[in-house]
N, C-alpha and C positions, 0 to 999 in steps of 0.2 A: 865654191858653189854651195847651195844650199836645197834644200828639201822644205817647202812647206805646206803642211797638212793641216787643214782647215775643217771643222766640224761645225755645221752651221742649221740656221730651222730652213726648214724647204720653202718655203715663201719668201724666203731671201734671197736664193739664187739668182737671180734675174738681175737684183740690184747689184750684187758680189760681182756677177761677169763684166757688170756695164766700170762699173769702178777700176777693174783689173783692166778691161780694154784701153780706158782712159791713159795708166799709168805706162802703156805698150804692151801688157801683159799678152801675148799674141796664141797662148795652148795653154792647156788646163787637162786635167781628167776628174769627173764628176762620179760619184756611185752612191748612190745612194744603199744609207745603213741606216740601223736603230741602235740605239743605246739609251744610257740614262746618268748623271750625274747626280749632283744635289740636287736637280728634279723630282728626282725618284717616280717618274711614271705618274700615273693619273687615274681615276675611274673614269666610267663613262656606263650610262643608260642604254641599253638595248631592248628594246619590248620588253619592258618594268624589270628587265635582271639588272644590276649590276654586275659589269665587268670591271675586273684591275689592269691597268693597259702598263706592266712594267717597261718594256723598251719602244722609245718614241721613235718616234721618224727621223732623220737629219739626213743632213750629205755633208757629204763628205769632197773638199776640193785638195787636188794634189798640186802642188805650182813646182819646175824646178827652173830655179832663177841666179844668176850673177851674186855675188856679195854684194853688191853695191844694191840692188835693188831689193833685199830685204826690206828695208825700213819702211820704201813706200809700198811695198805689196800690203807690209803687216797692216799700214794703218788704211790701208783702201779697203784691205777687208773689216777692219773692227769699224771704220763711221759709215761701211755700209750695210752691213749685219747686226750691228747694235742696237739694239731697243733701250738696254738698259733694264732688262727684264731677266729672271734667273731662266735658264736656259737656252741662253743667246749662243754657246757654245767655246770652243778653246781655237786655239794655232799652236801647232807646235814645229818648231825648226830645228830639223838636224843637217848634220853635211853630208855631201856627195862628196864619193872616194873618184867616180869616175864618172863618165858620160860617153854612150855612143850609140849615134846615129845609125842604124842598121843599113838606109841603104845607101848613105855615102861613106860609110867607114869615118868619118869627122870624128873627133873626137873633144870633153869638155867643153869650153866656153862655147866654141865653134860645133858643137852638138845642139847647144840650145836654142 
């Protein structure tokens, strides 16, 4: 099983869920954060001041999914969040030691 953490611009959301649904993707957890990469933040005009906006907006999507369905969650999410624009955002994939369902006790594959 695996873990995947997806950091995406918020106007993408929408697109990311309908692609995951497509794939079966059936839960997710969303939260939105702020951060910054090779973006490094932005200014922005507010009645003639200049502000430096270091940590942008993103979300943040959690997927926890089978091995086998890595491959298509990864690419459901990059050709739907992708512009091709510098900060389109990362995925990162680690493993799950365990899984369990709180209220049926199930545990692993049969968790998710």
């Amino acid at each position: 099983m695996k873990f995947v953490t997806a950091i995406i611009k918020p106007f993408k959301v929408e697109e990311v869920r309908l692609a995951l649904d497509k794939i079966g993707i059936s839960g997710l957890t969303m939260t939105e954060v702020k951060g910054f990469g090779r973006q490094k933040g932005h200014t922005e005009l507010y009645r003639g001041a200049e502000y430096t906006i270091d940590f942008l907006p993103k979300i943040k999507i959690e997927i926890a999914v089978s091995d086998e369905m890595v491959e298509q969650v990864k690419t459901a999410i990059v050709e739907s969040a992708g512009s091709g624009k510098i900060g389109d955002g990362k995925i990162f994939i680690s493993s799950i030691e365990e899984v369990v369902r709180i209220r049926t006790g199930e545990t692993n594959e049969d968790a998710l």
